[in-house]
C-alpha positions as CSV (number, residue, x, y, z in Angstrom):
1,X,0.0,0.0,0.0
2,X,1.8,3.0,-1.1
3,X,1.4,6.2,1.5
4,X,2.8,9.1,1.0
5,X,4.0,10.7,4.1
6,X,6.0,7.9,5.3
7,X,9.9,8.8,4.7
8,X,11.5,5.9,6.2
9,X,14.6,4.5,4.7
10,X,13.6,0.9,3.7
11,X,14.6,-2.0,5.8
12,X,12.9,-5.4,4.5
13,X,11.3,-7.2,8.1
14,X,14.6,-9.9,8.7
15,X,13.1,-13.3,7.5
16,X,15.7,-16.5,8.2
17,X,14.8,-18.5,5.3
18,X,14.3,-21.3,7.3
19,X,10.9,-19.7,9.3
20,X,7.9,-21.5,9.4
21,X,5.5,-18.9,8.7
22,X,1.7,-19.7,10.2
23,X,-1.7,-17.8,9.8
24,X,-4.6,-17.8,12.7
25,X,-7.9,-16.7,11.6
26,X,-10.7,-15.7,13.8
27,X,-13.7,-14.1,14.1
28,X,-12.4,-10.8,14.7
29,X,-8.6,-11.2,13.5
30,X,-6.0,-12.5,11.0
31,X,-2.7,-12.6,12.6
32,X,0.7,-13.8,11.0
33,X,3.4,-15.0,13.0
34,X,6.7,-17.0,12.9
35,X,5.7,-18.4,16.2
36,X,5.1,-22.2,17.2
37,X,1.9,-23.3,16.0
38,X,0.5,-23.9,19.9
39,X,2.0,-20.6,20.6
40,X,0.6,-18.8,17.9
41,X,-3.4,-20.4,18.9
42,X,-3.0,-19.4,22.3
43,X,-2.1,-16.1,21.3
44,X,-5.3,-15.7,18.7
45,X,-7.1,-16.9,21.8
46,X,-6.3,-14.3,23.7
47,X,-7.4,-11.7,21.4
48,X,-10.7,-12.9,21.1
49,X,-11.2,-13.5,24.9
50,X,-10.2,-9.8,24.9
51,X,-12.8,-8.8,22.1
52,X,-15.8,-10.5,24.2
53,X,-14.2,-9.5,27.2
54,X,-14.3,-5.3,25.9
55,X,-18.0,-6.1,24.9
56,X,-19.3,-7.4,28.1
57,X,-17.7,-4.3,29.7
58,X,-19.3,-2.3,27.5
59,X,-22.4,-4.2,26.9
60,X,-21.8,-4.3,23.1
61,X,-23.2,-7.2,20.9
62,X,-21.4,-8.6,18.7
63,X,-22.1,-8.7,15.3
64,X,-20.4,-10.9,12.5
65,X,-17.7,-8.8,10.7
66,X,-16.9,-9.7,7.3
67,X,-13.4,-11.2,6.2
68,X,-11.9,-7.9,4.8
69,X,-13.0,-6.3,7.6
70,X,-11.0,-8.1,10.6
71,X,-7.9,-7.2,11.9
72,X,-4.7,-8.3,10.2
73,X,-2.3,-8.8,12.5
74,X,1.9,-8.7,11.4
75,X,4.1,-10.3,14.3
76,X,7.9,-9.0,13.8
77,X,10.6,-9.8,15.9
78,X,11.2,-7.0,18.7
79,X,10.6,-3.7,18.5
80,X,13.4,-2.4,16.9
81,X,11.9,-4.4,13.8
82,X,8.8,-2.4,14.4
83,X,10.2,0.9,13.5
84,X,12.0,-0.2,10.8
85,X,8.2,0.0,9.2
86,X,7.5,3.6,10.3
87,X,9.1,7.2,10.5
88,X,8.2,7.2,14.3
89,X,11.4,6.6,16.5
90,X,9.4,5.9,19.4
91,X,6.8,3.5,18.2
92,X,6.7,0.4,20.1
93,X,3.7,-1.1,17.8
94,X,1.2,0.5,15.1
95,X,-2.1,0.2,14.0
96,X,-3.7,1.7,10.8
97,X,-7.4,2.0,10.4
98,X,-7.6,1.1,6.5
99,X,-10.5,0.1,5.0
100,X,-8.8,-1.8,2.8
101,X,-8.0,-3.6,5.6
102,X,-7.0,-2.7,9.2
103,X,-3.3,-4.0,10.0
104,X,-1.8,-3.7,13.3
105,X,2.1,-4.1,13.4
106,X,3.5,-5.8,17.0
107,X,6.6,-7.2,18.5
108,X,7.1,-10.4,19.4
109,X,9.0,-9.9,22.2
110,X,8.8,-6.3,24.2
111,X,10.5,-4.6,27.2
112,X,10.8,-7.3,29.9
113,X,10.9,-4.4,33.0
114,X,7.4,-4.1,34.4
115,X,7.9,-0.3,33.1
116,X,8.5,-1.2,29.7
117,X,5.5,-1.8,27.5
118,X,5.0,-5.3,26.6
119,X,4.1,-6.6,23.0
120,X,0.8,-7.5,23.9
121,X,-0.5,-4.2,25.9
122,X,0.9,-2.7,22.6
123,X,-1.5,-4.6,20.7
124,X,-4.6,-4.2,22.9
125,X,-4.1,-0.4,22.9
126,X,-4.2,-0.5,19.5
127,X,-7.0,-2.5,19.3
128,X,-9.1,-0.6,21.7
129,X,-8.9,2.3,19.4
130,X,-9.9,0.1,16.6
131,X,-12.8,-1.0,19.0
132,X,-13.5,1.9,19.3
133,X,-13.9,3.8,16.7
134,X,-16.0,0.9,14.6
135,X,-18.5,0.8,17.7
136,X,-19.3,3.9,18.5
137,X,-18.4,5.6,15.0
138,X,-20.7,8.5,15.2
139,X,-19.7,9.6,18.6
140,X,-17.0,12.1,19.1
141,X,-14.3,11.2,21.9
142,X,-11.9,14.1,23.9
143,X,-8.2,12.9,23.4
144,X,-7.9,11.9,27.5
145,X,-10.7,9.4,27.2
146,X,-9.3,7.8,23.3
147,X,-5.7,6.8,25.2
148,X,-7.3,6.9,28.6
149,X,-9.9,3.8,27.0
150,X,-6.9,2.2,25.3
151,X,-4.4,2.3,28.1
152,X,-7.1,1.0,30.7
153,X,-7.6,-1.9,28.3
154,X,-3.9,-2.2,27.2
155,X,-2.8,-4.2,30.6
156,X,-5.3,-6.8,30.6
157,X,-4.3,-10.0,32.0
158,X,-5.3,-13.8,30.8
159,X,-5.7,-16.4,33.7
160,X,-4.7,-19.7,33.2
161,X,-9.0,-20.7,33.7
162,X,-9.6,-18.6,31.1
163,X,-11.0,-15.7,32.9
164,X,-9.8,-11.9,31.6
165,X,-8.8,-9.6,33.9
166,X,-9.5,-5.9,33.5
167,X,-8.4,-2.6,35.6
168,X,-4.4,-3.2,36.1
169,X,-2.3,0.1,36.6
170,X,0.0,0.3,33.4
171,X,3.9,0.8,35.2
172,X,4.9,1.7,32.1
173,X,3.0,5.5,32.5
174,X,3.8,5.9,36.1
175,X,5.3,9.4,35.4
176,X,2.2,10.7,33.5
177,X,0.0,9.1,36.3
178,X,2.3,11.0,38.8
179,X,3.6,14.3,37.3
180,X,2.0,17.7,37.3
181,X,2.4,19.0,34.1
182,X,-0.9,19.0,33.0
183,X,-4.5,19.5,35.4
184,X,-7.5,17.6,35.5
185,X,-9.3,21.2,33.6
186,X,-7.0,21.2,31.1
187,X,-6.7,17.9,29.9
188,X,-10.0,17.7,29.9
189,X,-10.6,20.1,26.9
190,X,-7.2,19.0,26.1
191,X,-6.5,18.9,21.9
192,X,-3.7,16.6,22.0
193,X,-2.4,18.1,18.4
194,X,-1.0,21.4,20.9
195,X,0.6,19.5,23.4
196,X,4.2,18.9,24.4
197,X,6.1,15.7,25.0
198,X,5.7,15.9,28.8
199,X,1.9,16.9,28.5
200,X,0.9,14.0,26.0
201,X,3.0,11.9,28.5
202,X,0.6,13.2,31.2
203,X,-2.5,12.7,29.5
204,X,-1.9,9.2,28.8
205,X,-1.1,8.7,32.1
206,X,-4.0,10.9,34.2
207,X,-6.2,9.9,31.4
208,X,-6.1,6.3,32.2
209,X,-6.4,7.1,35.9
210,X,-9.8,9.0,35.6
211,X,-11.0,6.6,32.8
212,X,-9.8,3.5,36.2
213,X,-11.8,5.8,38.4
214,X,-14.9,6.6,36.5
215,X,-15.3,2.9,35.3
216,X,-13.9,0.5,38.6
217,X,-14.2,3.1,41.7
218,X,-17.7,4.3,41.2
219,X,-18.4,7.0,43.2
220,X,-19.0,9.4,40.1
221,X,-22.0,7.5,39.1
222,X,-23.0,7.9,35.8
223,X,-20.8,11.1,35.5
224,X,-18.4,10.4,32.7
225,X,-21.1,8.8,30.4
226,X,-23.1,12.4,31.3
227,X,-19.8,14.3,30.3
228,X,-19.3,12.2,26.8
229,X,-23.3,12.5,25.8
230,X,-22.8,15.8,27.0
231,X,-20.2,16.9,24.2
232,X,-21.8,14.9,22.1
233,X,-25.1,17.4,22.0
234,X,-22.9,20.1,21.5
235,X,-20.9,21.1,23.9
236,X,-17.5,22.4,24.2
237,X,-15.2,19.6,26.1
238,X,-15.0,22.0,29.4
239,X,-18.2,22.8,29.7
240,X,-19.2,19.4,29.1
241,X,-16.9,18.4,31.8
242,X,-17.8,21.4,34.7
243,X,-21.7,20.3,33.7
244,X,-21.2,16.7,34.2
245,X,-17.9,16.4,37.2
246,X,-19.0,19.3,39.1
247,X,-15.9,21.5,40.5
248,X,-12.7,19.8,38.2
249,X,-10.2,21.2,41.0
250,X,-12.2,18.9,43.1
251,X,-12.0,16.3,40.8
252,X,-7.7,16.9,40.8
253,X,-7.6,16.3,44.3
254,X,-9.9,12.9,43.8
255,X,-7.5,12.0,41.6
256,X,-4.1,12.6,43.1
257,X,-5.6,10.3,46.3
258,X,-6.6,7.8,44.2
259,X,-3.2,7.5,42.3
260,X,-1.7,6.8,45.8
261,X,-4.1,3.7,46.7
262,X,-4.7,0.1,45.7
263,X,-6.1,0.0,42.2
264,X,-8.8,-2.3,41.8
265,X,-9.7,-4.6,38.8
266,X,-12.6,-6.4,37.0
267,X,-12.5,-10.2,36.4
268,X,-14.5,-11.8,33.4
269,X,-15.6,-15.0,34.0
270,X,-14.4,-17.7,31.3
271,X,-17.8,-18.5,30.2
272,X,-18.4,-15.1,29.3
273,X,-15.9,-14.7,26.9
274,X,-15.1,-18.0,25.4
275,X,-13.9,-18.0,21.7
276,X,-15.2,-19.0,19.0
277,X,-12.8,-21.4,16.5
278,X,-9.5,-20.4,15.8
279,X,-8.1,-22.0,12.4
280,X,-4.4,-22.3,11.7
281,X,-2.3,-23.0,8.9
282,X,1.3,-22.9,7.9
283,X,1.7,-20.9,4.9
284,X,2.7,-22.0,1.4
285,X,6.5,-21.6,0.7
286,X,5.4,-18.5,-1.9
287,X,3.7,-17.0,0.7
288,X,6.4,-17.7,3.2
289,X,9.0,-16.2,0.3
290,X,6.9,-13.1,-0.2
291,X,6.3,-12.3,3.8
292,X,8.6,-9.9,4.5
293,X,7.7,-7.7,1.5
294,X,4.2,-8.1,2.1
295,X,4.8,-6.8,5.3
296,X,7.0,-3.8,3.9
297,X,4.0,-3.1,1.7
298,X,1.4,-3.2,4.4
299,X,3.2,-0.9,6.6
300,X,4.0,2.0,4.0
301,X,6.1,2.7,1.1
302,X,7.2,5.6,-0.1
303,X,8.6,7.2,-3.4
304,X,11.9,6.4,-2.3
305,X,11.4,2.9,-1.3
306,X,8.6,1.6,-3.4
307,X,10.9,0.3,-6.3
308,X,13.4,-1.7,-4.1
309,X,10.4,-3.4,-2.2
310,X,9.6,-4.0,-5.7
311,X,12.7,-5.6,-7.2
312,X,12.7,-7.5,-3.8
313,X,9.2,-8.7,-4.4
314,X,9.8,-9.7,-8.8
315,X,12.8,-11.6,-7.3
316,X,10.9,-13.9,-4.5
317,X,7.5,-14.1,-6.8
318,X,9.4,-15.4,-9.8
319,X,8.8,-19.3,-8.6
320,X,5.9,-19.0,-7.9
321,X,3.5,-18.0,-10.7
322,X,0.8,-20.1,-9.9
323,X,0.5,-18.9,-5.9
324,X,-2.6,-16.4,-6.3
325,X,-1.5,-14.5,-2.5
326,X,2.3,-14.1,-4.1
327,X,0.8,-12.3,-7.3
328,X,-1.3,-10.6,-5.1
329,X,1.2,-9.4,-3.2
330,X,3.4,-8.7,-6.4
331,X,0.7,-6.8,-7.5
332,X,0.8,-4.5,-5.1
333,X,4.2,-4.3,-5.2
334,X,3.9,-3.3,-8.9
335,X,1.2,-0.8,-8.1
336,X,3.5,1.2,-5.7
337,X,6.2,1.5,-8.1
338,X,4.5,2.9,-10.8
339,X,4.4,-0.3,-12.9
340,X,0.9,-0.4,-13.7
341,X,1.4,-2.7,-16.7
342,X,2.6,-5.4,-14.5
343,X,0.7,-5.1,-11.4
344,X,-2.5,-5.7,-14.1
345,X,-0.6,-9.0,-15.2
346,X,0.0,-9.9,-11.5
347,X,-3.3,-9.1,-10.4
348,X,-4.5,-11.6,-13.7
349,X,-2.3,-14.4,-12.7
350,X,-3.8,-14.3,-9.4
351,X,-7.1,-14.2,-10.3
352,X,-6.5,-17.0,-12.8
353,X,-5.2,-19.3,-9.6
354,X,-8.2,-18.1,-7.2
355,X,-11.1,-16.3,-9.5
356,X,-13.0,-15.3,-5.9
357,X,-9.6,-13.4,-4.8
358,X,-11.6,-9.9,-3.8
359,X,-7.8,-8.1,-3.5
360,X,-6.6,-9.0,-6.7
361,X,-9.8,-7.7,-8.8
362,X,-9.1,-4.4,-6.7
363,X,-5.8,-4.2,-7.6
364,X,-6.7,-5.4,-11.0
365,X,-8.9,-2.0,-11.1
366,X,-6.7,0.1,-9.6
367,X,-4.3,-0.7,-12.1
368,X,-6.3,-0.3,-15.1
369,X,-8.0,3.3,-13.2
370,X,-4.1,4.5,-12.9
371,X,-3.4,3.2,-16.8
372,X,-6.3,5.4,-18.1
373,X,-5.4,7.8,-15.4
374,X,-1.9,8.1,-17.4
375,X,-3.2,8.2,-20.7
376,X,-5.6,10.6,-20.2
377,X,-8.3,8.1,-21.4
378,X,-11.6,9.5,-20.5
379,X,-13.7,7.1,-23.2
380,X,-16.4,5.7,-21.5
381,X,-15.8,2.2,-22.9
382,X,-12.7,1.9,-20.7
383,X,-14.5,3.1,-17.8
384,X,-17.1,0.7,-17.9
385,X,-14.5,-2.4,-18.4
386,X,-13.1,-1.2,-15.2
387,X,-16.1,-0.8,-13.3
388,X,-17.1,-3.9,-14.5
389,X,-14.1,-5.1,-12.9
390,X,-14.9,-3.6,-9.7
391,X,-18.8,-5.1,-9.4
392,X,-17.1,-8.7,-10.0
393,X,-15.3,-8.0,-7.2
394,X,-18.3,-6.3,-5.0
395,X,-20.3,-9.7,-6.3
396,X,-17.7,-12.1,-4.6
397,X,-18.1,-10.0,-1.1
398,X,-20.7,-7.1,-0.8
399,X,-19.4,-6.4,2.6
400,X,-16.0,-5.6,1.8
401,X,-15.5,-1.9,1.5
402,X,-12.6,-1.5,-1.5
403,X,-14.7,-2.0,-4.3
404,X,-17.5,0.4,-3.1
405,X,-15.0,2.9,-2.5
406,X,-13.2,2.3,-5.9
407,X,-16.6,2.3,-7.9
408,X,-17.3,5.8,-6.5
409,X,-13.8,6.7,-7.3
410,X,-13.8,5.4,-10.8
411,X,-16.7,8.3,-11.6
412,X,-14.3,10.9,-10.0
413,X,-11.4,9.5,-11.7
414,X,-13.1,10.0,-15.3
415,X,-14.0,13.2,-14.6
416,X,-18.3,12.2,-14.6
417,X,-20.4,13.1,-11.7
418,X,-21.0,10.1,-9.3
419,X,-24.4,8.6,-9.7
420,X,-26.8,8.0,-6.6
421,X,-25.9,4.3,-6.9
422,X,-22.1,5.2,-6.4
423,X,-22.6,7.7,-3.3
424,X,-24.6,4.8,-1.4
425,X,-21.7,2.4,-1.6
426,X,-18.9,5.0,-0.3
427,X,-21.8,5.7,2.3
428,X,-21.7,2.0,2.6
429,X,-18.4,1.9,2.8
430,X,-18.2,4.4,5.5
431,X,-20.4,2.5,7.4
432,X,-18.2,-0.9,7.1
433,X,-15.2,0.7,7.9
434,X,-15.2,3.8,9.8
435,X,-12.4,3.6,11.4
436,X,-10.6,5.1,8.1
437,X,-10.2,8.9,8.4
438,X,-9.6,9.5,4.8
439,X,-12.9,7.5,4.1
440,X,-15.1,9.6,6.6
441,X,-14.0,12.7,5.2
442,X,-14.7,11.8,1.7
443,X,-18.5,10.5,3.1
444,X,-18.6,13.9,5.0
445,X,-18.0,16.0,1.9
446,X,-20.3,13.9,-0.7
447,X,-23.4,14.4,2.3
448,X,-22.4,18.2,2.1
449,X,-22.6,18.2,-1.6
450,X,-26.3,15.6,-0.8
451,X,-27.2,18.8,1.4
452,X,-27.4,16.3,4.2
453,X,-25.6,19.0,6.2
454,X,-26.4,17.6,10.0
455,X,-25.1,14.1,8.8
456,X,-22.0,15.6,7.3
457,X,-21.4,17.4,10.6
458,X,-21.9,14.2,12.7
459,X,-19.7,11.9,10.4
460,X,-16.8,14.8,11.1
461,X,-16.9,15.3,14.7
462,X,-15.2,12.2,15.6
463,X,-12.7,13.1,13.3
464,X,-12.1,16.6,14.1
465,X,-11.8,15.5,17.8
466,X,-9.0,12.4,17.1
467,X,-5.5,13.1,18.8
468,X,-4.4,11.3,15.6
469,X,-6.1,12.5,12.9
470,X,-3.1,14.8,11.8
471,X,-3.9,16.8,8.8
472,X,-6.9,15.5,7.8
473,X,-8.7,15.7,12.2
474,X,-7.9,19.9,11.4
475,X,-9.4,20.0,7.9
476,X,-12.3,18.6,9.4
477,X,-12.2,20.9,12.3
478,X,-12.6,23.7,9.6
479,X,-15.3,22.1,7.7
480,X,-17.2,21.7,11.1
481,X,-16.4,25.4,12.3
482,X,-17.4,26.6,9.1
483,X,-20.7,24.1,9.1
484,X,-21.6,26.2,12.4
485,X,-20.8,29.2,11.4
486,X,-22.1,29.4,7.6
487,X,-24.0,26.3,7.0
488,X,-23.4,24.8,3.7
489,X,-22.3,27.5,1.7
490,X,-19.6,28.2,3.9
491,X,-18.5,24.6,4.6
492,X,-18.3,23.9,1.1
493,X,-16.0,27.4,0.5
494,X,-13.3,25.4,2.9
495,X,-14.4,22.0,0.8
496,X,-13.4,23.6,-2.3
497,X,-10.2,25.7,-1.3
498,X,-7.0,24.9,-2.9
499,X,-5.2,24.0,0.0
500,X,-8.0,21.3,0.8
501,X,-6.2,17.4,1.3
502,X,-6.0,15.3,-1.5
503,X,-9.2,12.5,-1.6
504,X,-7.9,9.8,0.9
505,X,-10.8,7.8,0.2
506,X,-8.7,5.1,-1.7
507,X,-5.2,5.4,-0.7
């Protein structure tokens, strides 16, 4: 997947050619591993104890989630391994929210001091955001309460009779739990995108201690659910909070005496939260070959590194012709470097050795979008063979949201206004995946154009409000200031500025 901003020098994941490579599938993830087989199931089993587990807290049902729309989940060696896939120095794991698949990127092995992080509170923080934001994807969240949610689900612990435990203090952010450098008032109408290294530090820290003391002490009642339903209909993040907690200097003082006690925890009973089937298999020798591109291709490429993942990935796909997930993968591969020509001719080999391969029709599309793209061919004969690539795809899995989104895109790509039929499915695909920022924008700005102004304004909140969002959480911030203040007219204005982002609906 090619993304832009990341500026890393390439550094292929270290493969010994000698690892067994295994898959688990689940109901709610995909995870790759090099790890033992037993190891690798208990592991799977975890993370869907921890699913249920987050759902009975919650009291969330669970409904089925389609295969494109589980977690993929990329097991690398430590964390140095990790941040050879991103520009961040200091990341210690990373998820990203695509909807053309959500990945999560995870050590195997972690910090072994009770203060370090550990590979698996790295992965359940980054799943709790994922929770998260595909549960509750209309409802806007302060920054405190996104980490303070994540971190207070990061340190759950497994028993050995199966029960989950919930509510542990995470070592790792004693400083931010005990330092002053930001108050109870100001982190709660905090925006994490202004904040300092110390700060942020803080706010993970006191954000999981008032999230621990709002959800296991329980003497503020129904408080914090008053103060998110509170911003929610409207209201600014402090006056939400001084309307729902009362006097927040009060509410400091709480907190610093509850820092120095015993925490408490939650235990989950092991019928409550026992898995549903866990399937392994070892992976085919192509697919063992092509790993660590694949994984160099999930996590980011760039400009710069694009074309060596790509010679890397021509060299380890050449044996394997036949293997429909290696010319998938060389594909996509192709598609990053600008070889459009052959990432068609992958994407056909693939389909030829698995004709119900959902990625490879995409890619198959994308490719031929980016060849008429290139040529300037607007005719609408092409565009029709393309789309009619995309609705085979759609056919094999209505619920996956790529071809939706590429069917709307393949109107805006050939310069012809998207019919209604085409902005239901990116609505669709919104609604499948909104965990993807670029996605909700786009949805956010064809309602605007729909006049469906109050929807447009609900499907941005969330995003203006992410400590994440970047770029795109501020552009939305504009839209929804400018929603207020003008209505459409004026939201539209800062829609159709020049220094508006790029569409990040298909990425």
């Amino acid at each position: 997947m090619f993304r832009r901003l990341l500026a890393a020098a390439l550094v292929l994941v270290a493969t010994p050619a000698h690892a067994d490579w295994y898959e688990a599938s689940s109901a709610h993830f995909v995870v790759y591993s090099e790890q033992k087989p037993e190891k690798l199931r208990a592991f799977a089993d975890q993370l869907e104890r921890f699913d249920k587990a987050v759902r009975v807290l919650w009291g969330v049902s669970d409904q089925p989630v389609g295969p494109a729309n589980r977690v993929t989940v990329y097991v690398v060696g430590d964390i140095a391994d990790v941040q050879k896939l991103t520009t961040s120095r200091n990341a210690a794991g990373f998820y990203e929210g695509r909807a053309t698949g959500p990945v999560a990127f995870v050590p195997r092995s972690a910090g072994t001091d009770e203060t370090d992080l550990s590979a698996m509170a790295i992965l359940l923080h980054e799943y709790a955001h994922h929770f998260m934001f595909t549960t509750w994807p209309h409802a806007a969240y302060p920054a405190w309460y996104v980490e303070g949610f994540a971190e207070f689900l990061a340190t759950t612990r497994f028993e050995k009779d199966g029960s989950v435990v919930v509510g542990y203090p995470p070592q790792y952010r004693a400083s931010g739990i005990f330092q002053q450098s930001l108050s109870t008032e100001r982190m709660l109408a905090a925006d994490a995108r202004k904040l300092g290294d110390m700060q942020m530090d803080s706010l993970y820290g006191r954000g999981w201690l008032l999230t621990h003391y709002l959800m296991i002490e329980g003497k503020r009642g129904n408080q914090g659910m008053d103060y998110l339903k509170a911003i929610n209909g409207g209201k600014s993040a402090l006056d939400a909070a001084k309307q729902a907690f009362g006097d927040l200097n009060l509410l400091d003082r709480e907190l610093d005496r509850y820092a120095r006690g015993r925490f408490g925890a939650r235990r989950i009973a092991a019928k409550v939260v026992t898995p549903g089937p866990i399937t392994l298999r070892r992976l085919s020798p192509g697919q063992e070959a092509m790993m660590d591109v694949r994984i160099r291709s999930q996590a980011g490429v760039n400009e710069e590194t694009a074309p060596r993942v790509y010679v890397r990935a021509k060299k380890a796909a050449a044996p394997f012709p036949n293997d429909p997930a290696v010319q998938r993968a060389l594909a996509e591969a192709a598609f990053d470097a600008g070889d459009f020509a052959e990432a068609e001719a992958a994407a056909d080999r693939a389909i030829a050795a698995d004709p119900k391969l959902v990625e490879a029709l995409c890619y198959k599309a994308r490719a031929q979008m980016a060849r008429a793209a290139k040529a300037k061919d607007l005719s609408p004969e092409t565009w029709k063979a393309i789309r009619r690539t995309i609705a085979a795809a759609n056919r094999l899995d209505p619920e996956d949201p790529e071809p939706l989104m590429l069917y709307y895109r393949s109107f805006a790509d050939a310069h012809a206004m998207p019919p209604q039929l085409a902005r239901e499915g990116l609505y669709k695909a919104f609604n499948l995946a909104p965990q993807d920022d670029g996605l909700r924008l786009n949805a956010a700005v064809v309602q605007l154009r729909d006049k469906k102004v109050a929807d447009a304004r609900e499907t941005l909140r969330p995003l203006a409000f992410n400590p994440h969002g970047g770029g795109l959480a501020e552009y939305a911030s504009k839209i929804v200031a400018a929603i207020d203040s003008g209505g459409e007219v004026a939201a539209l204005k800062v829609v159709d500025a020049d220094d508006s982002p790029k569409d990040g609906a298909v990425d």
